[in-house]
Residue frames as a rotation matrix with the C-alpha (Angstrom) as fourth column:
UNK 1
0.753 0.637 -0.164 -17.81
0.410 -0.259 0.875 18.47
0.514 -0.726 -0.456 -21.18
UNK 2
-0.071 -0.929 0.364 -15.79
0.282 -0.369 -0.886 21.04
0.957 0.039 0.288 -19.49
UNK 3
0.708 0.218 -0.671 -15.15
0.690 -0.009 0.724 21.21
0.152 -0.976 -0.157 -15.52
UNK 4
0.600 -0.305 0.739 -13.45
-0.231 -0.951 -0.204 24.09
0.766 -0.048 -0.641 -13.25
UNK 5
0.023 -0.114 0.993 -12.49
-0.999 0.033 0.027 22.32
-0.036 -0.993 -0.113 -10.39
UNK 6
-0.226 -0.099 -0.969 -11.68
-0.099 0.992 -0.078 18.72
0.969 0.078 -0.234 -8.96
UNK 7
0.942 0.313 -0.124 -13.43
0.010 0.344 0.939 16.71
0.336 -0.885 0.321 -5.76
UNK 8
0.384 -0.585 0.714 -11.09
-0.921 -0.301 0.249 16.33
0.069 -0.753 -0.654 -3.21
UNK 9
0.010 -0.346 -0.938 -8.75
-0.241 0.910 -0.338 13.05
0.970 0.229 -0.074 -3.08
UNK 10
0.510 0.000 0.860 -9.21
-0.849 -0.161 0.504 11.66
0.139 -0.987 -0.082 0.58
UNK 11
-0.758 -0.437 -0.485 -6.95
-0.370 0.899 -0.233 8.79
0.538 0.003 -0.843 2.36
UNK 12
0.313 0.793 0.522 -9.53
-0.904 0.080 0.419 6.05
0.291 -0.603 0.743 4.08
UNK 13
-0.900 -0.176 0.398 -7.84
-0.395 0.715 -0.577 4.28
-0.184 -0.676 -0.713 7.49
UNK 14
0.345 0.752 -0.562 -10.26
-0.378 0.659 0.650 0.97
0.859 -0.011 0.511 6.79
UNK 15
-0.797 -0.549 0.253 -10.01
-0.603 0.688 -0.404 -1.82
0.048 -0.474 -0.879 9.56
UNK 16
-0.896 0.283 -0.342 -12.40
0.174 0.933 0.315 -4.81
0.408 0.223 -0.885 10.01
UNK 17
-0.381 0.739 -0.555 -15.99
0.877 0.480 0.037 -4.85
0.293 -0.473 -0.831 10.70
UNK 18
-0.576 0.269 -0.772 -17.07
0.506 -0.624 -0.595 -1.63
-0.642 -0.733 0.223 11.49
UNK 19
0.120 0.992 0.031 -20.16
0.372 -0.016 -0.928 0.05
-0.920 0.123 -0.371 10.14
UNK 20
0.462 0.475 0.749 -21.42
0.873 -0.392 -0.290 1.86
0.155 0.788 -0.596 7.31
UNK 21
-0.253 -0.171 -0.952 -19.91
0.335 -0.939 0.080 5.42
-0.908 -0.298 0.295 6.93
UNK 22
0.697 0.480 0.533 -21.10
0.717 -0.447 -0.534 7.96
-0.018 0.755 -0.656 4.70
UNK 23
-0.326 -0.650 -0.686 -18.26
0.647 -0.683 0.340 10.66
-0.690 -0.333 0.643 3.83
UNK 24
0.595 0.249 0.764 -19.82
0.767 -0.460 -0.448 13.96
0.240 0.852 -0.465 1.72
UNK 25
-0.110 -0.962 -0.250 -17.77
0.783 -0.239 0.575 15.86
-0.613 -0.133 0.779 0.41
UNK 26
0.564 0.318 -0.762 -18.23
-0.257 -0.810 -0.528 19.61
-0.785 0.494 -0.375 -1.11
UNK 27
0.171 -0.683 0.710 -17.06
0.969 0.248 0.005 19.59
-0.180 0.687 0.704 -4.48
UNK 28
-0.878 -0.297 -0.376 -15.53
0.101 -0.882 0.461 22.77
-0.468 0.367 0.804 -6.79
UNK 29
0.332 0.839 -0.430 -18.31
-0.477 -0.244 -0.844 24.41
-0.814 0.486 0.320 -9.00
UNK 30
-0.530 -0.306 0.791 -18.27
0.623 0.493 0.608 22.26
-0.576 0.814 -0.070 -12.34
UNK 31
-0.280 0.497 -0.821 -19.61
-0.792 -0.603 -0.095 23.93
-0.542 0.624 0.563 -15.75
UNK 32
-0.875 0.468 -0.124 -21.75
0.445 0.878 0.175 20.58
0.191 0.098 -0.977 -16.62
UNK 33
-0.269 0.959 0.093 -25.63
-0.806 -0.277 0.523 20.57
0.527 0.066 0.847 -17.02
UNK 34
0.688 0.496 -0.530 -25.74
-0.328 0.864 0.382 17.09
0.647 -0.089 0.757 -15.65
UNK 35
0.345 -0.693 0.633 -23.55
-0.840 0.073 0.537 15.09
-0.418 -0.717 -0.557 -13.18
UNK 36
0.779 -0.431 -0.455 -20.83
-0.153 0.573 -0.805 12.75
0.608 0.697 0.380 -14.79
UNK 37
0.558 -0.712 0.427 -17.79
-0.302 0.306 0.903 10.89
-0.773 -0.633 -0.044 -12.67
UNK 38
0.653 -0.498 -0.571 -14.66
-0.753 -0.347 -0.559 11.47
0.081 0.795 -0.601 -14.91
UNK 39
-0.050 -0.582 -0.812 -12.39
-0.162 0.807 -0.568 9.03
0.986 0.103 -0.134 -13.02
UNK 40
0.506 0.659 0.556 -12.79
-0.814 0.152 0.561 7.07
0.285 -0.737 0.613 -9.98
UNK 41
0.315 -0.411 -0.855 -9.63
-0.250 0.833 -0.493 5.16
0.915 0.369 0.160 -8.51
UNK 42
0.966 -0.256 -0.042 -7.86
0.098 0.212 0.972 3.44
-0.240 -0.943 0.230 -5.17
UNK 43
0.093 -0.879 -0.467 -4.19
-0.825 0.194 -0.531 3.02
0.558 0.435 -0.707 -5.56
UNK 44
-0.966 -0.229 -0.118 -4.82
-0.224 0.973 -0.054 -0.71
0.127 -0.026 -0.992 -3.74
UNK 45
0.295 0.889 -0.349 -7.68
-0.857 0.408 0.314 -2.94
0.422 0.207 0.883 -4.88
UNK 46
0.525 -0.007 -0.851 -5.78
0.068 0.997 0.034 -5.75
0.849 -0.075 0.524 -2.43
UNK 47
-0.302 -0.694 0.653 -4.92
-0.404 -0.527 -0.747 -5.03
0.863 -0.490 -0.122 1.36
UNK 48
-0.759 -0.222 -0.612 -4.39
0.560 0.257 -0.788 -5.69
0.332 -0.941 -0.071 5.34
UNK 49
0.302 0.947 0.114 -6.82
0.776 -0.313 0.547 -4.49
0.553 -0.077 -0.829 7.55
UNK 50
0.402 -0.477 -0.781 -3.83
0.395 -0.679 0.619 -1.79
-0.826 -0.557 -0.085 8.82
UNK 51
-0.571 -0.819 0.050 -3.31
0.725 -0.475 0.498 -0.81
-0.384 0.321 0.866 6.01
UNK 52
-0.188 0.492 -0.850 -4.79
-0.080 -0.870 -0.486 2.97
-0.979 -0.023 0.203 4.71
UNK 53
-0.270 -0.069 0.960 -6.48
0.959 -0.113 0.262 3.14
0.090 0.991 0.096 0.76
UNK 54
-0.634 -0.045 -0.772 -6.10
-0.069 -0.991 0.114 6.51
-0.770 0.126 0.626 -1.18
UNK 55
0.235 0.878 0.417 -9.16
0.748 0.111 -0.655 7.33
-0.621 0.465 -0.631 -2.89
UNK 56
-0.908 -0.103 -0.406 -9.13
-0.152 -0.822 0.549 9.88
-0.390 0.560 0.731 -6.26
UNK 57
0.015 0.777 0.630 -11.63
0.942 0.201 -0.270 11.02
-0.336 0.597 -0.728 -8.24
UNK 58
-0.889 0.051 -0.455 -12.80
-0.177 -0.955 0.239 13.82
-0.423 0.293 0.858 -10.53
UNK 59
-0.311 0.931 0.192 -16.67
0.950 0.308 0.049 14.54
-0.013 0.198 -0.980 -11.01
UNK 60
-0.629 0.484 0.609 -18.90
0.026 -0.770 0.638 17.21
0.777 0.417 0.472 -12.56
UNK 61
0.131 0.950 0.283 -20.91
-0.149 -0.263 0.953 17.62
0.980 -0.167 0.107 -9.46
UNK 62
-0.115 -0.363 0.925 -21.00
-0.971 -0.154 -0.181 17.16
0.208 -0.919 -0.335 -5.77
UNK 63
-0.176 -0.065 -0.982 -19.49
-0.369 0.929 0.005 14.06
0.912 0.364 -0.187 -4.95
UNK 64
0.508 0.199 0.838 -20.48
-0.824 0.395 0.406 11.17
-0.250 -0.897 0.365 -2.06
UNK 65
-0.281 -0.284 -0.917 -18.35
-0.534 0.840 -0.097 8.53
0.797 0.463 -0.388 -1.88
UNK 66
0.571 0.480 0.666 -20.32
-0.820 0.294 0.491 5.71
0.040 -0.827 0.562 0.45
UNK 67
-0.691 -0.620 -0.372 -17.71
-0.496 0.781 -0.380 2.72
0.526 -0.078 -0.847 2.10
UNK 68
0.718 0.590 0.370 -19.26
-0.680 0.481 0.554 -0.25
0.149 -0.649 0.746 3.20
UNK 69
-0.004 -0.968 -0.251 -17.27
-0.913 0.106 -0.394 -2.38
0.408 0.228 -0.884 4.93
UNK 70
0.930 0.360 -0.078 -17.52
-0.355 0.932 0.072 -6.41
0.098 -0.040 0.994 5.50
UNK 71
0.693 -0.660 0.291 -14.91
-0.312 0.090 0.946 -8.61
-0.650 -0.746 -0.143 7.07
UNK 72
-0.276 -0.925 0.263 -12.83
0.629 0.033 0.777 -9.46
-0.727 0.379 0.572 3.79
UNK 73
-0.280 0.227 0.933 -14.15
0.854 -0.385 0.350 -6.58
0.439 0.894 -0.086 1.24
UNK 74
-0.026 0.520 -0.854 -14.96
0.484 -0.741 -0.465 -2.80
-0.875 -0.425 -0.233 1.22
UNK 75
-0.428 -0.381 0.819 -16.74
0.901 -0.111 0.419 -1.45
-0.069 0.918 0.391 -0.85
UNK 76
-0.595 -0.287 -0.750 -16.69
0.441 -0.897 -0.006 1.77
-0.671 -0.335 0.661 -2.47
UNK 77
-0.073 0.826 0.559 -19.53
0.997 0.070 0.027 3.77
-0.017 0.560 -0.828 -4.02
UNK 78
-0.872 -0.052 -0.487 -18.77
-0.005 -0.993 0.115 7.56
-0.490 0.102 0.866 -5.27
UNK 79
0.183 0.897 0.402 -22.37
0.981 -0.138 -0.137 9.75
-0.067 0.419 -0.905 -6.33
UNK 80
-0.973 -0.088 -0.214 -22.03
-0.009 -0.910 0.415 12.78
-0.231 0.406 0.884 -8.26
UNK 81
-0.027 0.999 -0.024 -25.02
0.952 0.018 -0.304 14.72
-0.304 -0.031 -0.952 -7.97
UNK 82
-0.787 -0.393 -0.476 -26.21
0.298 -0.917 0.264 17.80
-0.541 0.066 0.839 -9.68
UNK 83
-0.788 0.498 -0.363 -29.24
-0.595 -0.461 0.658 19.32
0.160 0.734 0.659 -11.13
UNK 84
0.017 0.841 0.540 -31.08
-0.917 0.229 -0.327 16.61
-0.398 -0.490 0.776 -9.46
UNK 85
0.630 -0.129 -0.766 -29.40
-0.681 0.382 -0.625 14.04
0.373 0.915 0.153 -11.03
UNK 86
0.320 -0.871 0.373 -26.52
-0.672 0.069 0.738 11.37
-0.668 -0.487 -0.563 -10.22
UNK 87
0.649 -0.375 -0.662 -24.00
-0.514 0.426 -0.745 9.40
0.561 0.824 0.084 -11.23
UNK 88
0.628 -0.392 0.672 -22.83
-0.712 0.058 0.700 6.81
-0.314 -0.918 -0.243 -9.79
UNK 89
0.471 -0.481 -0.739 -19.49
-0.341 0.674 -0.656 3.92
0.813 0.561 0.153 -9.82
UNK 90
0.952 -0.057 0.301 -18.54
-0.238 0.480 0.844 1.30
-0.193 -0.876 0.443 -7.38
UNK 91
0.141 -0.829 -0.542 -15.15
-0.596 0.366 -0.715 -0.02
0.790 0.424 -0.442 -6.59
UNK 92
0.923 0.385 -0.012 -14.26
-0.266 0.659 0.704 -3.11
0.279 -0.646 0.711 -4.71
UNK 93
-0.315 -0.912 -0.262 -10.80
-0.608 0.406 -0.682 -3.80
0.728 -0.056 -0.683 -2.55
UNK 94
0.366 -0.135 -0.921 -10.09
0.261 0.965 -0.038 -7.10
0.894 -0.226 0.388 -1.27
UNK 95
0.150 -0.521 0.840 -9.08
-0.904 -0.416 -0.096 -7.44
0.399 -0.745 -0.534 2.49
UNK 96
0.591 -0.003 -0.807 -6.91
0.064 0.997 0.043 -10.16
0.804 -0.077 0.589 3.80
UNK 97
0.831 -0.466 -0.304 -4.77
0.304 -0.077 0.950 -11.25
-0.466 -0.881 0.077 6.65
UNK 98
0.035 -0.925 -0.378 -0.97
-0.873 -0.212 0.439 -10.81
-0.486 0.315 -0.815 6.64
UNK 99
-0.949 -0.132 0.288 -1.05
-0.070 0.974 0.216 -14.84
-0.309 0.185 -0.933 5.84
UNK 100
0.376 0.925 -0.058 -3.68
-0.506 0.153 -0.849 -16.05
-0.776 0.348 0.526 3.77
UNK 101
-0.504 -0.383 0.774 -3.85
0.344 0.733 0.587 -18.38
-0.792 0.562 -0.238 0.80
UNK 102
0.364 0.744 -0.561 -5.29
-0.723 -0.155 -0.674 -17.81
-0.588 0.650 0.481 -2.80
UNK 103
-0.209 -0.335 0.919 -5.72
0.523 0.756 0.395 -20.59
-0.827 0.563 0.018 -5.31
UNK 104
-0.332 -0.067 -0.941 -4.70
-0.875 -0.351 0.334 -19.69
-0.353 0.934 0.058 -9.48
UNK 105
-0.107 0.278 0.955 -6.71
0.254 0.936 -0.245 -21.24
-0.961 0.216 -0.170 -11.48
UNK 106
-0.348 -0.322 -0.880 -6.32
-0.684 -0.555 0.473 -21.03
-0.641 0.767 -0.027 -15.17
UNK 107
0.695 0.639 -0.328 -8.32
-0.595 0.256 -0.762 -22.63
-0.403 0.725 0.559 -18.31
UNK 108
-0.313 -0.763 0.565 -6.25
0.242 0.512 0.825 -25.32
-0.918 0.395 0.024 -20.20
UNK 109
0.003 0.180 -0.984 -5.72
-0.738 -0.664 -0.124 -23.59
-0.675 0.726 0.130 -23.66
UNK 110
0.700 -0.155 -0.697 -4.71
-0.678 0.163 -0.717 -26.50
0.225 0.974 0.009 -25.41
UNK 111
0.801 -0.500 0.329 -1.91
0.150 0.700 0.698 -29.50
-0.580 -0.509 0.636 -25.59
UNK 112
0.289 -0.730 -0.620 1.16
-0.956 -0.257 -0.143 -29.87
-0.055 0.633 -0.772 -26.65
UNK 113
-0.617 -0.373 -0.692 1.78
-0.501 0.865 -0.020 -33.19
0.606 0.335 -0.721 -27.40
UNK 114
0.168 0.547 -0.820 0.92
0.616 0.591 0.520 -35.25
0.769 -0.593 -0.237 -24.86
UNK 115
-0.481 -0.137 -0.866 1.00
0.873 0.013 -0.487 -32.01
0.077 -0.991 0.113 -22.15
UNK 116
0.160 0.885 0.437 -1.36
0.960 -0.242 0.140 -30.16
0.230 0.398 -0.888 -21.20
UNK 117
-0.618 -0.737 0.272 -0.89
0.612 -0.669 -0.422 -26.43
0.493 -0.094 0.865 -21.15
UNK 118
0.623 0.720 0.305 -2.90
0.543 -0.679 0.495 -23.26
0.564 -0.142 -0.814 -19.48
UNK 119
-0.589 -0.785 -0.195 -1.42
0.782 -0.491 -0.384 -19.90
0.206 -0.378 0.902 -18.53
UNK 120
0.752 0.587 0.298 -3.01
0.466 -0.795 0.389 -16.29
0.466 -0.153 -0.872 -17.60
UNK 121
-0.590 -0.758 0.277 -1.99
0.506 -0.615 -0.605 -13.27
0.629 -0.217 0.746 -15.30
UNK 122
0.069 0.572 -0.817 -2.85
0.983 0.103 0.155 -12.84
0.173 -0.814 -0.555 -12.14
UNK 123
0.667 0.446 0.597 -3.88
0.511 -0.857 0.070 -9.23
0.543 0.258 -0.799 -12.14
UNK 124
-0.713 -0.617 -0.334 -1.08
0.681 -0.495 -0.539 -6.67
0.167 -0.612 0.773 -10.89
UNK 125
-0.415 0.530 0.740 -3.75
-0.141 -0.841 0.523 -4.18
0.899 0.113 0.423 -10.41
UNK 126
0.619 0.703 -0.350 -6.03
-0.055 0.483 0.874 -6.47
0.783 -0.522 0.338 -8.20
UNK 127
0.834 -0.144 -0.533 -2.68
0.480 0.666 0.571 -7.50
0.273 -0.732 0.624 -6.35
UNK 128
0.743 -0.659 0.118 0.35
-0.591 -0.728 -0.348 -5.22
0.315 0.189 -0.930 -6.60
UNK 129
-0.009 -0.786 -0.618 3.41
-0.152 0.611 -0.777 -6.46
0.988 0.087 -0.125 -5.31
UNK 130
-0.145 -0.317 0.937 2.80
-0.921 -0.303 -0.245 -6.40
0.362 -0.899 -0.248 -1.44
UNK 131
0.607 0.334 0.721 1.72
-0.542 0.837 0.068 -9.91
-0.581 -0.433 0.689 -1.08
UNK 132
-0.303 -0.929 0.211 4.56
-0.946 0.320 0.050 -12.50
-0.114 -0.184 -0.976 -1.51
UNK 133
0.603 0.305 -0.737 4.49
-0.310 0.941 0.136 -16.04
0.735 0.147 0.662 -2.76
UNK 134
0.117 -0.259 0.959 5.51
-0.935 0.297 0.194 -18.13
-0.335 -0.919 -0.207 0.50
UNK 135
-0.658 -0.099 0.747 4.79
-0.086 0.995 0.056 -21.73
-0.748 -0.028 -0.663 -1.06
UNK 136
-0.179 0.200 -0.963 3.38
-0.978 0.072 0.197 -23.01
0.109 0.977 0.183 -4.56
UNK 137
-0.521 0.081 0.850 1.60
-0.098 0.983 -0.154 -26.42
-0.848 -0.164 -0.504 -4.20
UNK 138
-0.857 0.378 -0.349 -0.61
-0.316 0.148 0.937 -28.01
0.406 0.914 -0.007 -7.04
UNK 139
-0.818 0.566 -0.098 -3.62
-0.453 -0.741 -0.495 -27.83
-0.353 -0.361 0.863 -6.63
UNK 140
0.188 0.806 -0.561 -5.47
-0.978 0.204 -0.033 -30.11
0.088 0.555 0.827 -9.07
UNK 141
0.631 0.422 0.651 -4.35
-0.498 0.864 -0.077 -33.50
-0.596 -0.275 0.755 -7.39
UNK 142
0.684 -0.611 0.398 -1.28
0.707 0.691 -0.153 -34.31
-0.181 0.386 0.905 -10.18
UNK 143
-0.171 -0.755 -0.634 2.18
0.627 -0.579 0.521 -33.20
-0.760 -0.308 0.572 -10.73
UNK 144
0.942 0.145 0.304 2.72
0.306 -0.742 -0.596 -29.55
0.139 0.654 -0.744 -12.64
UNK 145
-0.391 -0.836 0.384 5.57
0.865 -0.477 -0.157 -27.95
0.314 0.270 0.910 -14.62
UNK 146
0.704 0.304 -0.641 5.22
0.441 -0.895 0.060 -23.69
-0.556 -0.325 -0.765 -12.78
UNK 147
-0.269 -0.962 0.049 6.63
0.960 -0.272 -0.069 -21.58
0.079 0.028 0.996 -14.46
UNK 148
0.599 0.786 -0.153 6.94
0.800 -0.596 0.067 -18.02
-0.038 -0.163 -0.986 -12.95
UNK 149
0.694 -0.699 -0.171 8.74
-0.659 -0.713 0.240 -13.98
-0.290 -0.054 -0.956 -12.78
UNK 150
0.527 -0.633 -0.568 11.50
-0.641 0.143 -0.754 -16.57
0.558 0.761 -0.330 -15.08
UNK 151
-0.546 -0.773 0.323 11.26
-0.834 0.467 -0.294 -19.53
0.077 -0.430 -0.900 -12.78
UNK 152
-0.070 0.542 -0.838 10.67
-0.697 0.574 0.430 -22.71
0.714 0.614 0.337 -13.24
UNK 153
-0.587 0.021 0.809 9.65
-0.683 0.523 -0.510 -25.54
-0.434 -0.852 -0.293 -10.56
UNK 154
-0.477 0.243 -0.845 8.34
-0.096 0.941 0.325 -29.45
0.874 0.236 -0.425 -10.59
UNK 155
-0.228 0.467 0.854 5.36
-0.973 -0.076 -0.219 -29.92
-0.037 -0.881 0.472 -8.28
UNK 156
-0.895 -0.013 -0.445 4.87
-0.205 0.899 0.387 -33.53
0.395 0.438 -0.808 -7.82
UNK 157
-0.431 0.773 -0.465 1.42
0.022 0.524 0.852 -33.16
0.902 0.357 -0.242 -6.72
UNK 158
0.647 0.288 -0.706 1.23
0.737 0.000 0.675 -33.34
0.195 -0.958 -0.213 -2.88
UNK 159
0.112 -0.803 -0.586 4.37
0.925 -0.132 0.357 -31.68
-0.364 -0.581 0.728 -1.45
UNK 160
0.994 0.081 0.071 4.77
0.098 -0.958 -0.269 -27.49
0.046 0.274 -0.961 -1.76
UNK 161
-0.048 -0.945 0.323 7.59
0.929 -0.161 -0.333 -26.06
0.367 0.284 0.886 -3.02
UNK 162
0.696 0.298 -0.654 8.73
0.687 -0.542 0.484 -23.45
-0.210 -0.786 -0.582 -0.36
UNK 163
-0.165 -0.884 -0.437 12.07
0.254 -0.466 0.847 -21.85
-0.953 0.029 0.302 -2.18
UNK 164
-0.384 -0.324 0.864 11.71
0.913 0.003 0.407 -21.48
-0.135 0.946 0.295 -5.93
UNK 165
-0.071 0.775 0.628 9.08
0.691 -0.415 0.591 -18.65
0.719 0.476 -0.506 -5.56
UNK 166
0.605 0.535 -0.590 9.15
0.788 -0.507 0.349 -17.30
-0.112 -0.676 -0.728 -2.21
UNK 167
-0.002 0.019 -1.000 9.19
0.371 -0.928 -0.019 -13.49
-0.929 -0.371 -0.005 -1.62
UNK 168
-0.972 0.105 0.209 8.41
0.117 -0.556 0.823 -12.60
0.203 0.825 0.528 -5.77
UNK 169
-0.480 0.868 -0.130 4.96
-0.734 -0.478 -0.483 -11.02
-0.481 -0.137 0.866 -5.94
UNK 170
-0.339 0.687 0.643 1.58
0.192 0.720 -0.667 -13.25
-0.921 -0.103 -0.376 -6.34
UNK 171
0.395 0.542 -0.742 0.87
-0.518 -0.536 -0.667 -10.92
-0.759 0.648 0.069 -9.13
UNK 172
-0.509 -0.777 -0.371 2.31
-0.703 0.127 0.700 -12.08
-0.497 0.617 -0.611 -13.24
UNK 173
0.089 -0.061 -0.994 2.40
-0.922 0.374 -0.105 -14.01
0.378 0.926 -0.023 -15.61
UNK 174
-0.227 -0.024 0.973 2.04
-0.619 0.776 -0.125 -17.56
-0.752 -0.631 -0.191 -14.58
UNK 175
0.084 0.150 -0.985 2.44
-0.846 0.533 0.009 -20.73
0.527 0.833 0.172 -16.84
UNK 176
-0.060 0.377 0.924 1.01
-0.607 0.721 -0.334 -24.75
-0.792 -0.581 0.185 -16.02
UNK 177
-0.524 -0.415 -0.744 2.24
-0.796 0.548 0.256 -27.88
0.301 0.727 -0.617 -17.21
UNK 178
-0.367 -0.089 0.926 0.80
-0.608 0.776 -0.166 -31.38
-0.704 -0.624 -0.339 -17.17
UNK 179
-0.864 0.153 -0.479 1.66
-0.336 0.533 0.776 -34.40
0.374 0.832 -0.410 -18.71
UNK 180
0.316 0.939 -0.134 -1.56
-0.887 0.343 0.310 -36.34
0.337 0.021 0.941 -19.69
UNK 181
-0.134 -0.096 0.986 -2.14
-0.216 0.974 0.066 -39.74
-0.967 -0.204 -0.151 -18.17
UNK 182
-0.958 -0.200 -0.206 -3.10
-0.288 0.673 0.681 -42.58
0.003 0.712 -0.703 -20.43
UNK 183
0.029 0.991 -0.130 -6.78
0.684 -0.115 -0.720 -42.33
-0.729 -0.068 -0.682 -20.22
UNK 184
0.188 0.400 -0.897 -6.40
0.110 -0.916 -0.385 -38.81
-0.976 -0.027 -0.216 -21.25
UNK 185
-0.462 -0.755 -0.465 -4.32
-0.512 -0.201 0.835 -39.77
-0.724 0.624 -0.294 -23.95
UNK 186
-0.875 0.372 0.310 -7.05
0.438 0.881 0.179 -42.15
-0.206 0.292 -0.934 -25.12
UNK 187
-0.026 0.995 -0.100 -9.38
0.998 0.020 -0.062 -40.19
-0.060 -0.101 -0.993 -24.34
UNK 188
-0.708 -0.653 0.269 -8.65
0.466 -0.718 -0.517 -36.22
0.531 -0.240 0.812 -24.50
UNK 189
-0.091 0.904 0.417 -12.11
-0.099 -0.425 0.900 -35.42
0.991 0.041 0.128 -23.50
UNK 190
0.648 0.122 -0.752 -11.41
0.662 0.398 0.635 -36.91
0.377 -0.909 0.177 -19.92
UNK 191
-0.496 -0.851 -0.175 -8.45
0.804 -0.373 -0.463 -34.33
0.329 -0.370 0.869 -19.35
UNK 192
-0.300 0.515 -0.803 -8.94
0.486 -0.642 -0.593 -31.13
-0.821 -0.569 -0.058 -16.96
UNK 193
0.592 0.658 0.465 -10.46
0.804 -0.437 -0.403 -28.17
-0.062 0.613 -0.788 -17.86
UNK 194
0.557 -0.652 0.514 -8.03
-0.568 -0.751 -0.337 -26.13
0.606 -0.104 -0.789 -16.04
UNK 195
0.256 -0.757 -0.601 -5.42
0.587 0.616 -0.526 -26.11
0.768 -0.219 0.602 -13.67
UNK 196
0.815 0.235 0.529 -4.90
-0.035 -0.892 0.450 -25.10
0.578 -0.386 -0.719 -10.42
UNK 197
0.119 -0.538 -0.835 -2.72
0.723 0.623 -0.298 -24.07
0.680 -0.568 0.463 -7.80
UNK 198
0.915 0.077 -0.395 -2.67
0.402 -0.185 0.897 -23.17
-0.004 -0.980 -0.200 -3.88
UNK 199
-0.342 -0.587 0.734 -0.34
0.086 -0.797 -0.597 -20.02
0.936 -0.141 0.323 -3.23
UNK 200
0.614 -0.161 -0.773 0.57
0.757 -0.157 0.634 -19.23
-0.224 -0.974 0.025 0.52
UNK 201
0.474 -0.183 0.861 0.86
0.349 -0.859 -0.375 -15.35
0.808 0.478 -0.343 0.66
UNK 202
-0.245 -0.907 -0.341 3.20
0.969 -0.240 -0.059 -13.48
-0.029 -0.345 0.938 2.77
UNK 203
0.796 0.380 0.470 1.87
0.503 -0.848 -0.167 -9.51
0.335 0.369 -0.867 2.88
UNK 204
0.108 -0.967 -0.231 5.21
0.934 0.019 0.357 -7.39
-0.340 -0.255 0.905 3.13
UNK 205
0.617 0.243 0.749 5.42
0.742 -0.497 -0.450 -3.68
0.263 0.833 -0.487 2.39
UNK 206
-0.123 -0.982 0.145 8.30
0.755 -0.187 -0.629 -1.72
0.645 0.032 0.764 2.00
């Protein structure tokens, strides 16, 4: 399918609460029989309520893009219309405070001996790098081995750890240790499913 022309890329100043807006936008003429939405992106899917998201897109038709906006989420709904037709694709970004908390929680893959493991990656997409680990507590009530960005910390369970982590990004790679009690070890079927843990963010942008 061949086009002549791209939609316009607008920036949209969001802030908290405030209504519905509709923004329509003329598009270029497209050579398309139908309406089709080629690509459809933010460049942050995780932000402040000061802070501005840049919409793109490219679409075979004339595009709406409708924002609704709700006190921690806005979302974002582009319609390419043509021939009587549409197409249509949503995108959702997160709003938070400057300070705010998010808890990682991650499946336990498996043991190693007698500890239990579960890792993942908290989405750099979802989060980029503006939000800051402040503090790293555990989350599931016993102690965890953290290792993150090629550090490693002992949570003993109650007490956050306020230095190993702070100011690297929330986003990465993120690995969770914990030894099994003695139940679990008796039992493995009694051990978690997953593992979590309570992250105090920091929002900072250069």
């Amino acid at each position: 399918m061949n086009y002549s022309g791209l939609a316009p890329s607008p920036s949209v100043r969001i802030g908290r609460l405030m209504p519905v807006r509709l923004i329509f936008l003329l598009a270029a003429s497209f050579i398309s029989c139908g309406p089709s939405i080629h690509s459809f992106q933010v460049d942050q899917q995780t932000i402040t309520a000061a802070d501005s998201v840049k919409v793109n897109w490219e679409v075979s038709g004339k595009p709406t893009l409708l924002i609704h906006e709700a006190e921690e989420r806005m979302e974002l709904t582009l319609v390419a219309q043509k021939n009587g037709k549409e197409a249509r694709q949503f995108i959702q970004v997160i709003v938070l405070p400057p300070g705010s908390v998010d808890t990682i929680i991650f499946p336990v893959g498996g043991a190693q001996g007698d500890t239990l493991l579960a890792a993942g990656e908290k989405n750099s997409t979802r989060w980029g790098d503006h939000f800051q680990l402040g503090s790293v507590a555990s989350a599931s009530g016993r102690p965890l081995l953290v290792t993150h960005g090629g550090k490693t910390v002992w949570l003993d369970g109650q007490n956050p750890d306020t230095v190993t982590f702070r100011g690297m990004a929330n986003s990465g790679l993120w690995e969770i240790r914990s030894l099994m009690t003695d139940a679990e070890k008796t039992n493995p079927a009694t051990a978690p499913a997953v593992l979590r843990l309570r992250t105090k963010l920091l929002y900072k942008k250069q």
